[in-house]
Every structure is written in structure tokens, then in C-alpha cells.
Backbone bond lengths (Angstrom), bond angles and torsions (degrees), N, CA, C in turn:
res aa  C-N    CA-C-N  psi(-1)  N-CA   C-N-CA  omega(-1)  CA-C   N-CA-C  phi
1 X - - - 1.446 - - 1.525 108.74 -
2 X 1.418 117.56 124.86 1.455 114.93 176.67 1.524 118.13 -89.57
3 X 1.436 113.03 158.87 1.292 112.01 -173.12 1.198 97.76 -96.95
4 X 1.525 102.23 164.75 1.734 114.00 -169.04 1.890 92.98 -111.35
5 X 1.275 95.12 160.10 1.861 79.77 -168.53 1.626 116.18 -78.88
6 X 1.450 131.20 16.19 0.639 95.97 178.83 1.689 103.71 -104.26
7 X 1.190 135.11 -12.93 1.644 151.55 122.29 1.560 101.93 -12.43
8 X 1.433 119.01 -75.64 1.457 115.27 170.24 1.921 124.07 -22.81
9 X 1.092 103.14 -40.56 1.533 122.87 -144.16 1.834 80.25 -93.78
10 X 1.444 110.51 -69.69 1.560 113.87 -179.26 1.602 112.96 -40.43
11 X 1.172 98.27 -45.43 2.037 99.49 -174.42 1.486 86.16 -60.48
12 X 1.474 124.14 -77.16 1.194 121.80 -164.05 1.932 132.72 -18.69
13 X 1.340 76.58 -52.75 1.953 109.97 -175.68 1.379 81.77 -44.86
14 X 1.836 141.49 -55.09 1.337 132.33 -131.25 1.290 111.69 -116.22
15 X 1.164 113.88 17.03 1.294 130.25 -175.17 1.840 125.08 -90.18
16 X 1.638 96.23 -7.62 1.495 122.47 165.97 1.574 115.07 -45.95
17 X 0.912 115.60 116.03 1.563 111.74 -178.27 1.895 105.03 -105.95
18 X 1.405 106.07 166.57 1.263 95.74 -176.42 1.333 119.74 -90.39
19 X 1.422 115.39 0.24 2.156 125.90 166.45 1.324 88.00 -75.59
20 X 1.580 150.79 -17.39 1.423 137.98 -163.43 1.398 92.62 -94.20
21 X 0.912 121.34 -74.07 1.759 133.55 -179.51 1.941 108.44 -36.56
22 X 1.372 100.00 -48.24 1.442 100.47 173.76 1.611 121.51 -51.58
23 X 1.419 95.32 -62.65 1.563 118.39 -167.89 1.806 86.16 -64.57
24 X 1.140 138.68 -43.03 1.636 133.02 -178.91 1.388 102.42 -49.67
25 X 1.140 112.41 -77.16 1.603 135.53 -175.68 1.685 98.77 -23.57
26 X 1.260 94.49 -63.26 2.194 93.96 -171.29 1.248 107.72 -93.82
27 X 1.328 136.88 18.88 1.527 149.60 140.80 1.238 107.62 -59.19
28 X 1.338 105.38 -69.19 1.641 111.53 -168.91 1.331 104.09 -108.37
29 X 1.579 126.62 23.57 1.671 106.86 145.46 1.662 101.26 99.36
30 X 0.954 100.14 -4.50 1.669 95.10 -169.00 1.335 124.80 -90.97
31 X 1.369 128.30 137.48 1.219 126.07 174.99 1.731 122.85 -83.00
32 X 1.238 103.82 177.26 1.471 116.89 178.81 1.752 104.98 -87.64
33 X 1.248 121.19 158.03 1.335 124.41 165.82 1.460 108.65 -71.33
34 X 1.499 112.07 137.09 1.453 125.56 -132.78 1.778 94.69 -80.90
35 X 1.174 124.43 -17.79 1.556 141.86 -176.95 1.635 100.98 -75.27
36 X 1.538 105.79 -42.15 2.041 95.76 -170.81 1.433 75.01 -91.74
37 X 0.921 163.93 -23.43 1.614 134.37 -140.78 2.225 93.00 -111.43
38 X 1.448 105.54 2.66 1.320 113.35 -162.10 1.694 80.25 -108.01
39 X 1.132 130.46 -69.10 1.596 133.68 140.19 1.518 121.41 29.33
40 X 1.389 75.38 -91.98 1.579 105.39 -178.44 1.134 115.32 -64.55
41 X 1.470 136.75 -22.24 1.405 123.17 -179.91 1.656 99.00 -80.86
42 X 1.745 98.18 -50.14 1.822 94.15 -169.43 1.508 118.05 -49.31
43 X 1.404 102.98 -24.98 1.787 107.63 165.92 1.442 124.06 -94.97
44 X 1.852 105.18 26.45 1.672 82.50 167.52 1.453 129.97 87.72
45 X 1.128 111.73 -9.58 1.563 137.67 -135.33 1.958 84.91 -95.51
46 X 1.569 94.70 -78.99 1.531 117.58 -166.19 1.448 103.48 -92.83
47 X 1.168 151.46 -162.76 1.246 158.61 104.28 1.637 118.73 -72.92
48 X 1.388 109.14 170.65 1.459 118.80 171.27 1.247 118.17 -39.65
49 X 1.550 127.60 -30.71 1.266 120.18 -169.39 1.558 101.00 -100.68
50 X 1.234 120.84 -10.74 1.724 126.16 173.13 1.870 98.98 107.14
51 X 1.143 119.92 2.14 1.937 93.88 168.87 1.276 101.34 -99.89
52 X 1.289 89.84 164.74 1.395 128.51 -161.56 1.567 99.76 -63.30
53 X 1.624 112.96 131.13 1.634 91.72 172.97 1.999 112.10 -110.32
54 X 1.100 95.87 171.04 1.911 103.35 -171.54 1.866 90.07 -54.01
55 X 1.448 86.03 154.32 1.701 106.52 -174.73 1.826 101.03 -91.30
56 X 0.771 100.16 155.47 1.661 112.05 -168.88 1.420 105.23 -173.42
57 X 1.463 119.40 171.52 0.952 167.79 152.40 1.984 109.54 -33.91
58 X 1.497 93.41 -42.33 1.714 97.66 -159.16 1.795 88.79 -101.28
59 X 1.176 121.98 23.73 1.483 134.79 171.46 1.222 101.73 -65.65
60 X 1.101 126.55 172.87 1.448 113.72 172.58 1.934 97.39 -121.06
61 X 1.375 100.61 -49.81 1.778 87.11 170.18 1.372 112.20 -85.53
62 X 1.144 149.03 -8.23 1.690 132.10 143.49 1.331 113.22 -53.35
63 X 1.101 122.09 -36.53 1.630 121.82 179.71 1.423 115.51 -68.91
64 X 1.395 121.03 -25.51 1.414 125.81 176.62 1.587 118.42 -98.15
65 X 1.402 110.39 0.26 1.129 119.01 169.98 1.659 116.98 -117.09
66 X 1.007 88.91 -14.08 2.216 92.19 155.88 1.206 116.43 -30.49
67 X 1.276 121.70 -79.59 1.349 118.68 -172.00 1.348 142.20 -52.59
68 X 1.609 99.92 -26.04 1.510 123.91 146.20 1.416 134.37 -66.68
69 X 1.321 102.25 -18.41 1.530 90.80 160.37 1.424 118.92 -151.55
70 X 1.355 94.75 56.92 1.812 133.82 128.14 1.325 130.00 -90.38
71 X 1.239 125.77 -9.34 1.130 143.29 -161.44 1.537 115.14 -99.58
């Protein structure tokens, strides 16, 4: 079944991934809204300065999702 363009255009829109949005963001300087980036540190996520830190074990939501995907 072919898409008609304006179907075309909607898939398109959603096709944003979140390495695209990242890599944008520190291209052009931009920050996160100050609530996820407040978030993200208390979980480990980012550091103080906002990058991303290595995934591990001492994560706090990788650590709670271990067991699920060992399973």
C-alpha cells in the first residue's frame, strides 16, 4: 500500500532519533529544559556539566532493569 504524501510527511516528522537531537543540541549550543537536565543528573544519567556518562551497573535505572534483561 503506498503512502499518499501527506502520511509520507507524518512518518517522516517521527523519524527523529534521540543521537539526532543530542548531536543538534551541542552543535548549536543548546541546552536541555532545566527540569530533564535536573532529572538526569539525580539519575546518573548526565554529569554536572550535562554529558552523558558510560552505562554501568552503578546506574540506577540500568540497575533496575538488569534482571529483566537477563531473563
Amino acid at each position: 500500500m503506498a503512502c499518499t504524501g501527506t502520511e509520507a510527511v507524518t512518518l517522516d516528522s517521527q523519524s527523529t532519533s534521540f543521537h539526532d537531537a543530542l548531536y543538534l543540541r551541542t552543535l548549536l549550543g543548546l541546552k536541555r529544559a532545566p527540569e530533564f537536565e535536573r532529572w538526569l543528573q539525580r539519575m546518573n544519567i548526565t554529569d554536572w556539566q550535562g554529558r552523558l556518562q558510560p552505562i554501568g551497573l552503578s546506574r540506577p535505572l540500568f540497575a533496575r532493569q538488569l534482571p529483566r534483561l537477563r531473563a
